[in-house]
Structures are given as structure tokens and as C-alpha cells.
C-alpha positions, -999 to +999 in steps of 0.1 A: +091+156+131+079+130+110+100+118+079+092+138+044+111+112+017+116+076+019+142+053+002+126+024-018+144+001+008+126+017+032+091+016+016+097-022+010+103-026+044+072-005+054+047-019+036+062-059+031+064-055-005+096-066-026+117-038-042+107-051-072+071-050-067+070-015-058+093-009-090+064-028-110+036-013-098+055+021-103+062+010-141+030-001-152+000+020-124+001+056-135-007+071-102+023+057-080+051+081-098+074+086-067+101+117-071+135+107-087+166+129-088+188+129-115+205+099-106+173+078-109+168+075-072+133+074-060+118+092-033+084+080-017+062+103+001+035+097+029+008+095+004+031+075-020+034+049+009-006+052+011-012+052-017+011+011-025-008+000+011-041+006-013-030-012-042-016-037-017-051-044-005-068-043-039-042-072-045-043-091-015-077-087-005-099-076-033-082-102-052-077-081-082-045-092-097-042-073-132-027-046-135-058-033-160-080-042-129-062-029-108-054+007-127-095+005-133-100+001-094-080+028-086-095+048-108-132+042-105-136+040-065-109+054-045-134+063-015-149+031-016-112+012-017-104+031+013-131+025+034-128-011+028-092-010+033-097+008+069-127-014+074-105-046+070-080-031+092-100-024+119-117-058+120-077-071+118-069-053+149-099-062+167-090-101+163-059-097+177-074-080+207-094-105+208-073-132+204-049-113+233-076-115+257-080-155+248-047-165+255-046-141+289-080-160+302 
């Protein structure tokens, strides 16, 4: 049975990000609002974790580095984002193969 909630730690481990990233981008992007308890502890979900992988990529790869951009991006072409996302993934996974097959030759 796969995992409902995850700890920020856990998140930042996931996804490679820095607690305080994630607490950023959770401040300032109006659609990554993870659950907290009374206490103030957060609680990510799948889609949470999704859903910092995208804006991770609209970062890193789109090169989109305000947070205005970035809100506008998520915004304005979710489909799109994803299928570049999965796109770049794919192509990620394929050079490795590749590379695999190079170094066993």
C-alpha cells in the first residue's frame, strides 16, 4: 500500500529540493498548499510531490526563475508543462540507457 502523507523531510529528500525551498515555494505559489495540523506540521500528498517535481522543472529546465513567472506558468499551461516535463524525462532515461550500453561494449 502506497504512502498517503509525507513529512517535508521526506519530500526534500524525494524530490532534491532544500526544506527551505519547498517552504518558499509553499509561501509565495498559491497552488502547492500542503495540509498542516494544528501544530503547523505539513503534510504532502502524491499530487503535492507532483505537483514541486513541476515547478522543479519549470525552474531548472524552462529556466523560469520568478516566482510571477513561475505562478503564470503554472497557471497558463499545465498540460503543456507536463508533457515537456515527461518528455524531458524520457529522453533523460534513454541516455542513460544509452550510455549503459556504451560502457558494457
Amino acid at each position: 500500500m502506497a504512502k498517503v502523507y509525507y513529512s517535508i523531510s521526506e519530500v526534500s529528500k524525494i524530490t532534491l529540493l532544500p526544506v527551505s525551498t519547498l517552504r518558499y515555494w509553499e509561501d509565495n505559489l498559491t497552488q502547492l498548499q500542503p495540509y498542516k495540523n494544528e501544530k503547523g506540521k505539513r503534510f504532502y500528498t502524491e499530487s503535492d510531490i507532483e505537483l514541486v517535481k513541476r515547478i522543479k522543472f519549470i525552474r531548472d529546465n524552462m529556466k523560469i526563475t520568478r516566482i510571477e513567472a513561475i505562478q503564470k506558468e503554472l497557471n497558463h499551461d499545465l498540460k503543456s508543462t507536463d508533457a515537456r516535463q515527461r518528455a524531458t524525462e524520457l529522453l533523460k532515461r534513454v541516455r542513460q540507457q544509452l550510455v549503459d550500453i556504451r560502457s558494457k561494449i
